[in-house]
FIFI-705235 format. One record per residue: residue in one letter; x, y, z of N, C-alpha, C in turn. Coordinates in steps of 0.02 Angstrom, whole numbers, plus 32768, in hexadecimal, padded with zeros to 4 digits. Layout:
REM residues N
[rec "A"; [X; Y; Z]; [X; Y; Z]; [X; Y; Z]]
...
//
This chain:
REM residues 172
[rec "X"; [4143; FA41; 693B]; [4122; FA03; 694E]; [413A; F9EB; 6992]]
[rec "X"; [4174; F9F9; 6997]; [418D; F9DD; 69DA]; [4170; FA02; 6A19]]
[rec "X"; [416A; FA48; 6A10]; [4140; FA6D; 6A4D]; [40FF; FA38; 6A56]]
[rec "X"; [40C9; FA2C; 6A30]; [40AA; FA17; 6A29]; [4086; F9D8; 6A47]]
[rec "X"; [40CF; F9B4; 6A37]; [40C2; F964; 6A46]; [40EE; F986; 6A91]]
[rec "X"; [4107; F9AA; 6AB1]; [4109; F9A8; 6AE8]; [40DF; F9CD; 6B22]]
[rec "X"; [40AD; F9F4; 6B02]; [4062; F9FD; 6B22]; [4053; F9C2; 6B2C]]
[rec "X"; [4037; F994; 6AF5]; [401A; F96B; 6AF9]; [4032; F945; 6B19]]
[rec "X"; [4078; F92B; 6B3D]; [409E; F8F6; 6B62]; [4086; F913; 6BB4]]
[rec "X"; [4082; F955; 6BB8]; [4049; F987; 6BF8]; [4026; F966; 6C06]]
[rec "X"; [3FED; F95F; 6BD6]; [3FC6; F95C; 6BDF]; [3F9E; F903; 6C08]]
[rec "X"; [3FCC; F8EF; 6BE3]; [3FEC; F893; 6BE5]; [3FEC; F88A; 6C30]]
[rec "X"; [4011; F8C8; 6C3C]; [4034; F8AD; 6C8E]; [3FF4; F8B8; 6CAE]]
[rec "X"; [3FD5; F8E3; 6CB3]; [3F9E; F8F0; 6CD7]; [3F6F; F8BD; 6CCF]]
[rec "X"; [3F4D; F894; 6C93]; [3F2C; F862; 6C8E]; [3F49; F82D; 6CB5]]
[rec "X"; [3F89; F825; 6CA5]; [3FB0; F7F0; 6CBE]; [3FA6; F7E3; 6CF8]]
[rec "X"; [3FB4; F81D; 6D2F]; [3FAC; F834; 6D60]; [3F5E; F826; 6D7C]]
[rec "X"; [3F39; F838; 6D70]; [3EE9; F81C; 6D6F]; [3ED1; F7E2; 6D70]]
[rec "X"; [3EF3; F7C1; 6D47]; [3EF2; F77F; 6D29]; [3F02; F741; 6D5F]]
[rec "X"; [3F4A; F767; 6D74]; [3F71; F72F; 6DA4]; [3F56; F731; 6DE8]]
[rec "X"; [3F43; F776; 6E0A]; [3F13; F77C; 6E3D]; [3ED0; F742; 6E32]]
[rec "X"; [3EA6; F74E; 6E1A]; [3E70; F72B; 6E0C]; [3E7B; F6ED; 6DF9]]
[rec "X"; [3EC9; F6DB; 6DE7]; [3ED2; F68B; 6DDF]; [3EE7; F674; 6E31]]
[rec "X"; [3F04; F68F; 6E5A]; [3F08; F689; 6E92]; [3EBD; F688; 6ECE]]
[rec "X"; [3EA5; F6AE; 6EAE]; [3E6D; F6B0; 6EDB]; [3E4E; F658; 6ECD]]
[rec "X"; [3E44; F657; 6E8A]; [3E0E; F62A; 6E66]; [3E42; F5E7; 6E9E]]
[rec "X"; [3E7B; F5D6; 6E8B]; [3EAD; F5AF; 6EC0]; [3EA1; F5A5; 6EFA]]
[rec "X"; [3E96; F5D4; 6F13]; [3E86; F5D5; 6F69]; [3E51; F5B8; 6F69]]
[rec "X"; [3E19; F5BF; 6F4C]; [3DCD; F5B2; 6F4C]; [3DD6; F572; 6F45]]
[rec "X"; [3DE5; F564; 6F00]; [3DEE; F510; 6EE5]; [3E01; F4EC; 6F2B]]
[rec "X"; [3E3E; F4FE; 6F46]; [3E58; F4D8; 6F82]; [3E31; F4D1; 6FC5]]
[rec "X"; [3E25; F521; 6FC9]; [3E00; F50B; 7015]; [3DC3; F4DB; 7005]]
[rec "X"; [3D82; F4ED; 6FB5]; [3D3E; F4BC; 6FAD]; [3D7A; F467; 6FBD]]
[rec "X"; [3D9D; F457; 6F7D]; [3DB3; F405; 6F81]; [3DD7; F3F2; 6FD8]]
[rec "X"; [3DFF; F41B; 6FEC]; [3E19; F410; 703D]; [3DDB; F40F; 705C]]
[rec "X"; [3D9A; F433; 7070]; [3D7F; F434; 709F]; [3D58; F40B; 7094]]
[rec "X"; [3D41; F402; 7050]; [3CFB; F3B2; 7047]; [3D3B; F372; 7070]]
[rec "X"; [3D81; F36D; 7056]; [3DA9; F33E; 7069]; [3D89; F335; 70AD]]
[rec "X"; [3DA8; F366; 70D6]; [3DA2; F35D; 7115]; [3D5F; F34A; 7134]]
[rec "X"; [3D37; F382; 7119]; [3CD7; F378; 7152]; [3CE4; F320; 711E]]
[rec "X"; [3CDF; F30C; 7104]; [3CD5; F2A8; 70EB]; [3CF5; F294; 711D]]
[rec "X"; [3D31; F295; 7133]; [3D4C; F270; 7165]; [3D1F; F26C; 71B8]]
[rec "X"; [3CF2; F2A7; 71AE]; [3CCB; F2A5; 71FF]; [3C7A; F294; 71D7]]
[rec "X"; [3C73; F297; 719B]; [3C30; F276; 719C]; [3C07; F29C; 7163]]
[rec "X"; [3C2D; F2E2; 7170]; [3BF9; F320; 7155]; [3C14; F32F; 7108]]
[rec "X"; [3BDB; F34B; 70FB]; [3BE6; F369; 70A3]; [3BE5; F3CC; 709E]]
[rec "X"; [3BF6; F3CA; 706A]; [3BF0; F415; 7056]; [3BCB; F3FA; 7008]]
[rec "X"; [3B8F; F3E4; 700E]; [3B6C; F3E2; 6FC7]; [3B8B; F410; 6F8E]]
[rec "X"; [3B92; F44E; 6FA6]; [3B9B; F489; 6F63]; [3BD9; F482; 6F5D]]
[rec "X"; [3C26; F453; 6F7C]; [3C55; F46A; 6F6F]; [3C77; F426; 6F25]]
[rec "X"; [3C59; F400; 6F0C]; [3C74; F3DB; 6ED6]; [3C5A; F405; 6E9F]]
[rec "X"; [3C28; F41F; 6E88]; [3C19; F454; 6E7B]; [3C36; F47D; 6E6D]]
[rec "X"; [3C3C; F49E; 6EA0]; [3C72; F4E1; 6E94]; [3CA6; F4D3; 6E86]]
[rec "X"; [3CC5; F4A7; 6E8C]; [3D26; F49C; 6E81]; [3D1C; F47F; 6E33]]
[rec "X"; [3CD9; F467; 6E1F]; [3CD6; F458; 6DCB]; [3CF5; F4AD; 6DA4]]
[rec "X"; [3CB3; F4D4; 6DC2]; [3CBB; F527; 6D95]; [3CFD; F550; 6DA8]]
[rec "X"; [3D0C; F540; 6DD5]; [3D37; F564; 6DF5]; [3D77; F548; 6DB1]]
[rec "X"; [3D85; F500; 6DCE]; [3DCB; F4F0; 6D9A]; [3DBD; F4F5; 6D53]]
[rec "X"; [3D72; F50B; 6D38]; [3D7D; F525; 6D10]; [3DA3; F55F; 6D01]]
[rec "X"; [3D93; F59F; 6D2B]; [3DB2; F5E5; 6D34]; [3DE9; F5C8; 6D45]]
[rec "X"; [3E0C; F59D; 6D70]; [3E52; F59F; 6D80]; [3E79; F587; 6D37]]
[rec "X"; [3E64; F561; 6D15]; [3E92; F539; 6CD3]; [3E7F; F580; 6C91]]
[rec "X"; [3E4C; F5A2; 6C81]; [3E48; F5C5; 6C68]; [3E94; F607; 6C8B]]
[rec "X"; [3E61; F618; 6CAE]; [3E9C; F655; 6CB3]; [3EF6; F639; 6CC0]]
[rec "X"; [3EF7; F60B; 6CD1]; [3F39; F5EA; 6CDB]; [3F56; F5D6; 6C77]]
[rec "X"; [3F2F; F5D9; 6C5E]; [3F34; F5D2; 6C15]; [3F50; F60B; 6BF3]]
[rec "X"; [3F1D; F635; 6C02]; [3F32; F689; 6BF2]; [3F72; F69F; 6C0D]]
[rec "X"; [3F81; F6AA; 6C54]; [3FC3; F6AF; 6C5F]; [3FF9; F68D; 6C4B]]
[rec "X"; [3FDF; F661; 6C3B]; [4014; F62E; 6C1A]; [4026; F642; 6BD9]]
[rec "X"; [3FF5; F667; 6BA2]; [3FFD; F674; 6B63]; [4030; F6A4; 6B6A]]
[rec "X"; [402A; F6DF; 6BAB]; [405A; F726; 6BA8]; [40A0; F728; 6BAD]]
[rec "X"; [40A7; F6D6; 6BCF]; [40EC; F6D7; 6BD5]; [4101; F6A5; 6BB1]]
[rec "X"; [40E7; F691; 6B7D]; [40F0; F672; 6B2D]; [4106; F607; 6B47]]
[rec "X"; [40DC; F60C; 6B7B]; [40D1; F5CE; 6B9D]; [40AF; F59D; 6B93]]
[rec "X"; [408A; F5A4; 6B4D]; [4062; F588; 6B3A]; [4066; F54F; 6B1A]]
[rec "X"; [403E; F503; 6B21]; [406A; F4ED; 6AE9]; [4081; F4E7; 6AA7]]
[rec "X"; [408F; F4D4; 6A85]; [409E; F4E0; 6A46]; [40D9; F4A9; 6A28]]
[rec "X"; [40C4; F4A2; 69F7]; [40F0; F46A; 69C7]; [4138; F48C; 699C]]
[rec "X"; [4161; F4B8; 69AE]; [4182; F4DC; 6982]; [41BB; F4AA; 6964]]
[rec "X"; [41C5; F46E; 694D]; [41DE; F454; 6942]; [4212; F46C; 68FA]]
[rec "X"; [41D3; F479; 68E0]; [41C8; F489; 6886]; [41F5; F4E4; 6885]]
[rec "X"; [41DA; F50A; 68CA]; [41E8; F542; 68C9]; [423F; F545; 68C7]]
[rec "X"; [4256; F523; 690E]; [4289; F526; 6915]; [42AC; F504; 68DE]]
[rec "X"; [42AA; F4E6; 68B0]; [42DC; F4DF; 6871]; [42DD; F507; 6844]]
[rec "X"; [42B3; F53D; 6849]; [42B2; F582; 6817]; [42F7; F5AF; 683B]]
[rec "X"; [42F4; F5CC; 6807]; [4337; F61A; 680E]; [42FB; F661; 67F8]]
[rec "X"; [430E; F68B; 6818]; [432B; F6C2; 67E1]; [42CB; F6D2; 67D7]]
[rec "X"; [42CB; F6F2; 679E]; [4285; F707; 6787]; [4247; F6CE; 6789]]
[rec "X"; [4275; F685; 6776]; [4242; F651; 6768]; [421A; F655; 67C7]]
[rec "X"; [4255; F644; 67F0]; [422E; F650; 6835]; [4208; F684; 6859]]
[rec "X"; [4226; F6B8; 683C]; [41E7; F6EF; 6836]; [41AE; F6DE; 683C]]
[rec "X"; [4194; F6CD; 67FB]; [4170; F6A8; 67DE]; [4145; F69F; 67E4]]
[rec "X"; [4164; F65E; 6811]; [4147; F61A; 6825]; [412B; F631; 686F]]
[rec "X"; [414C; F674; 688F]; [413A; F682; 68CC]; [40FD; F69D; 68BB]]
[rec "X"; [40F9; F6D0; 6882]; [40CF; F6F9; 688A]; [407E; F6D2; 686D]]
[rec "X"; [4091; F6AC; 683E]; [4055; F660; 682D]; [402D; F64B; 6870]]
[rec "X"; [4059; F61D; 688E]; [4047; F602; 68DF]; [401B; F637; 68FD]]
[rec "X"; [402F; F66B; 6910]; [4016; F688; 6926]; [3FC7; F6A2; 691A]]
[rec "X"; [3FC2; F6C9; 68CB]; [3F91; F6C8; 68BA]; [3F59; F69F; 68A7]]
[rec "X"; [3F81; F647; 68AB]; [3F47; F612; 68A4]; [3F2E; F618; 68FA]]
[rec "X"; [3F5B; F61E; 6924]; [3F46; F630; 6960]; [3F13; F64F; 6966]]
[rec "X"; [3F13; F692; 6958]; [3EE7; F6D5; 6972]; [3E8A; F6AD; 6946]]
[rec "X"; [3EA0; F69B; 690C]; [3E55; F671; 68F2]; [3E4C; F644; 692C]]
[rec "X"; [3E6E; F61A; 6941]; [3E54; F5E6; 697C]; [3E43; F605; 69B4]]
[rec "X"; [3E63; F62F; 69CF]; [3E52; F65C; 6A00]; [3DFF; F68A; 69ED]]
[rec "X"; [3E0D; F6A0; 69AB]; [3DC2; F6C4; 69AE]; [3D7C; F685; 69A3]]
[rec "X"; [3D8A; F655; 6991]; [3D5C; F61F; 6975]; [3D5C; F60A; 69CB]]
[rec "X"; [3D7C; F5FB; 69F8]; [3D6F; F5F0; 6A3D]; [3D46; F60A; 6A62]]
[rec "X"; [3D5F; F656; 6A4E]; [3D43; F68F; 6A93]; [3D02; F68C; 6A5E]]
[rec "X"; [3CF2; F6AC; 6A44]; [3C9F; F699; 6A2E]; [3C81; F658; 6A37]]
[rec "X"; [3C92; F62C; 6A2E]; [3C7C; F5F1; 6A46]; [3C80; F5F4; 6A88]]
[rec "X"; [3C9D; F608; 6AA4]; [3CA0; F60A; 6AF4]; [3C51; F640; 6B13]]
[rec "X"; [3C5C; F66A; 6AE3]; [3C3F; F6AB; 6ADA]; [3BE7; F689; 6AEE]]
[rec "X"; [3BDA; F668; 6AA4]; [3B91; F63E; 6A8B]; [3B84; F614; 6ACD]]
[rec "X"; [3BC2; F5DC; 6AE5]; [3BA8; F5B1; 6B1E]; [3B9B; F5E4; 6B66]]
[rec "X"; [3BCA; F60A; 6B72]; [3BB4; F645; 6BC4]; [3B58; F65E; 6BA7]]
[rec "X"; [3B4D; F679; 6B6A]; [3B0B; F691; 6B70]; [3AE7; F65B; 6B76]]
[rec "X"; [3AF5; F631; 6B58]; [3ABE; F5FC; 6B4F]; [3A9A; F5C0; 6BA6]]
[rec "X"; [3AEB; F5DD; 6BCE]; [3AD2; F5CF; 6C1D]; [3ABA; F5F7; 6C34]]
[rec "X"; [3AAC; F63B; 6C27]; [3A7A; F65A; 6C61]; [3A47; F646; 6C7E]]
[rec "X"; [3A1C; F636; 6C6A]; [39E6; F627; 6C82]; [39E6; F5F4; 6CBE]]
[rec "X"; [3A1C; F5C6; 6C9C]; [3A33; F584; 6CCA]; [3A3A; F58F; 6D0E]]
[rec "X"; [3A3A; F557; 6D46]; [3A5B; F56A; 6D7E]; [3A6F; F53F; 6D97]]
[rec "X"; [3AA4; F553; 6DCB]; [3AC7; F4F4; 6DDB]; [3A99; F4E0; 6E02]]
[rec "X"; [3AB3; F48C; 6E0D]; [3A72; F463; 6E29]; [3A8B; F477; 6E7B]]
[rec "X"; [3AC4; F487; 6E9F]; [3AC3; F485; 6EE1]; [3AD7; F4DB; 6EE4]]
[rec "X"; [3AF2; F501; 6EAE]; [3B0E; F53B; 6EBE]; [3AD9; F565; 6E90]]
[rec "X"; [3AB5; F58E; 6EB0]; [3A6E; F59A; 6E7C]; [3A85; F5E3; 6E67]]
[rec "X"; [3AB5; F5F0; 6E42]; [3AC6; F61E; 6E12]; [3ACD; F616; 6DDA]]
[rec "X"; [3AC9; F636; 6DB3]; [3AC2; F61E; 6D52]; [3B13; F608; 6D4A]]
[rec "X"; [3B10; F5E2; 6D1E]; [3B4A; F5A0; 6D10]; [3B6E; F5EC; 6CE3]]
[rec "X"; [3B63; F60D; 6CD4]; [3B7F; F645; 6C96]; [3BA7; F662; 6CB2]]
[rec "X"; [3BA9; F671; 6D0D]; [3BD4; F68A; 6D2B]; [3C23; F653; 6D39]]
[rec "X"; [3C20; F633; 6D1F]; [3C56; F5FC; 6D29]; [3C66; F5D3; 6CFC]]
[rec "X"; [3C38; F5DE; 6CC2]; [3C4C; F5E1; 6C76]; [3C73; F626; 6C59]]
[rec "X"; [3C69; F643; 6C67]; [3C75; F68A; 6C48]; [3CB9; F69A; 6C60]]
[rec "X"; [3CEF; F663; 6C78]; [3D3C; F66F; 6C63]; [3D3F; F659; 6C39]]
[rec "X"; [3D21; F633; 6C09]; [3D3A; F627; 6BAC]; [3D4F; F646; 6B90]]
[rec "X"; [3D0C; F699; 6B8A]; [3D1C; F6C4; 6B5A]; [3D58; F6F8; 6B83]]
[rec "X"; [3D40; F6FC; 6BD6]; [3D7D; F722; 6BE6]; [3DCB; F718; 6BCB]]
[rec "X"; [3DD6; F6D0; 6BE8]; [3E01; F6CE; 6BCF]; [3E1F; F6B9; 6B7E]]
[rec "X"; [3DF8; F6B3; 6B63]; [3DF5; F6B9; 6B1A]; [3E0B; F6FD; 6B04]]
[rec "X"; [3E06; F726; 6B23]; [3DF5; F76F; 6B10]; [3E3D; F78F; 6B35]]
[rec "X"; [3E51; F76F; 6B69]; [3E98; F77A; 6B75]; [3ED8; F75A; 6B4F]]
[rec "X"; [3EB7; F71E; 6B3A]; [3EF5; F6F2; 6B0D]; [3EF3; F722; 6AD1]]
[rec "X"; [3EC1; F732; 6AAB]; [3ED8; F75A; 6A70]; [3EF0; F799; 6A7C]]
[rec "X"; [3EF7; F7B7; 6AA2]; [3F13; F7FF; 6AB7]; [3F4E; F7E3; 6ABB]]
[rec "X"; [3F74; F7BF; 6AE1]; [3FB4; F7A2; 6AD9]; [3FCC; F784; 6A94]]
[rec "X"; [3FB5; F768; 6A8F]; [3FB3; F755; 6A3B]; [3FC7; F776; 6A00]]
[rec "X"; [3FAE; F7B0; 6A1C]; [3F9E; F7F1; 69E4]; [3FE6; F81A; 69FB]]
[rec "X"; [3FF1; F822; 6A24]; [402E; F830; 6A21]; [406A; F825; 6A25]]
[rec "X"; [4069; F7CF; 6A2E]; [40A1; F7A9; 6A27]; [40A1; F7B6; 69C7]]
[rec "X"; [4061; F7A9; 69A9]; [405E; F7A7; 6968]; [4090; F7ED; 6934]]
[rec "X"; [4081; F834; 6962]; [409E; F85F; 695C]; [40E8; F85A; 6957]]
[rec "X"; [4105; F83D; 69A8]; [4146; F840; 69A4]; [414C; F819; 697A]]
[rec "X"; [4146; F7DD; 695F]; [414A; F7B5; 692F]; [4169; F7B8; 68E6]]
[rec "X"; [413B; F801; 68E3]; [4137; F823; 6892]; [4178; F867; 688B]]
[rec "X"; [417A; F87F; 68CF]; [4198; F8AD; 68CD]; [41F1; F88E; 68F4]]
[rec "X"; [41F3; F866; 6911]; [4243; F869; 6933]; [4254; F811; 6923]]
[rec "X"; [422B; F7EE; 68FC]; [4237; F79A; 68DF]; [4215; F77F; 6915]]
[rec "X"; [421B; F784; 6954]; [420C; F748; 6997]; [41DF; F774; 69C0]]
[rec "X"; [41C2; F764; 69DF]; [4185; F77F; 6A19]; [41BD; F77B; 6A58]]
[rec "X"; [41C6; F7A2; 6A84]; [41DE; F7B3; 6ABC]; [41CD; F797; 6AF4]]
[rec "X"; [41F3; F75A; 6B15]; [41E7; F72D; 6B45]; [41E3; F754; 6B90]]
[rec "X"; [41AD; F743; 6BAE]; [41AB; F784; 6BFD]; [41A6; F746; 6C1F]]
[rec "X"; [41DD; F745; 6C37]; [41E3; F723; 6C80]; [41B5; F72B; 6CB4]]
[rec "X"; [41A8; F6F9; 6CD8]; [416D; F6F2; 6D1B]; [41A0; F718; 6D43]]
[rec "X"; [417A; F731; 6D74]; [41AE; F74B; 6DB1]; [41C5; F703; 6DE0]]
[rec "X"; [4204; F71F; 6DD9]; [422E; F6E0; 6E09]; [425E; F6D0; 6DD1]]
[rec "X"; [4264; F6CB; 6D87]; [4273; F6AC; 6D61]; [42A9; F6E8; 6D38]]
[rec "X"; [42A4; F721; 6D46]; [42E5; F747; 6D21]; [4313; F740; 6D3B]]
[rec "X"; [4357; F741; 6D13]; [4397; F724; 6D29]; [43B4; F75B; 6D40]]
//
């Protein structure tokens, strides 16, 4: 099992990796649309399409910033109840959490799933592309939180605790 769950921690990095690029990009974007409407207002002028765009956009930025957040077990969480367990009972209780998780996670990403199809057709009022393209980090990242999930859930079952991965900058 341990080979296993360390494919799968591979495989992690590479999403991860994907993930954090495209959260950076989505960042840059967010900043330059909100900085540059800032600025052209101060001389008079608009960028109609850019309140707009910094709506869908921080969608993709808080989504995928969510997801990375799940990989490095950043998420929030109430463990109040957890941390007064020992031993098998915390096991447990890890491996519970978790799997009420992966149901919230799958009841999301389909729901995420139902609302992206249900915008195609749509199109924004100043950015005339279907709203589904900027809906459709729900299920992405829906679909990345349970892959993490799933194998925090693993280590969970197999070593008591899910394996904390430090952001880069942050190993001692």
């Amino acid at each position: 099992m341990a080979g296993l769950i360390e494919k799968l921690h591979k495989i992690g990095d590479v999403i991860n990796t994907v993930a954090r690029v495209a959260l950076g990009v989505t960042s840059i974007a967010l900043c330059i649309a909100v900085i540059g409407q800032f600025i052209l207002r101060w001389f008079g002028a608009t960028m109609p399409w850019a309140t707009e765009f910094s709506c869908y956009i921080f969608v993709w930025t808080t989504m995928l910033g969510s997801a990375v957040a799940s990989r490095h077990l950043l998420h929030i969480g109430v463990d109040m109840v957890i941390n007064l367990c020992h031993g098998k009972t915390r096991q447990f209780m890890l491996v519970l959490a978790d799997v009420i998780l992966l149901f919230a996670l799958v009841l999301f990403t389909i729901s995420g799933w139902n609302y992206t199809v249900a915008q195609i057709p749509h199109l924004g009022t100043t950015i005339k592309v279907s709203l589904a393209l900027f809906y459709a980090a729900l299920p992405v990242s829906g679909l990345i939180m349970i892959y993490y999930t799933f194998v925090q859930l693993l280590e969970n079952i197999c070593y008591g605790e899910a394996k904390k991965i430090p952001l880069p900058g942050d190993e001692e």
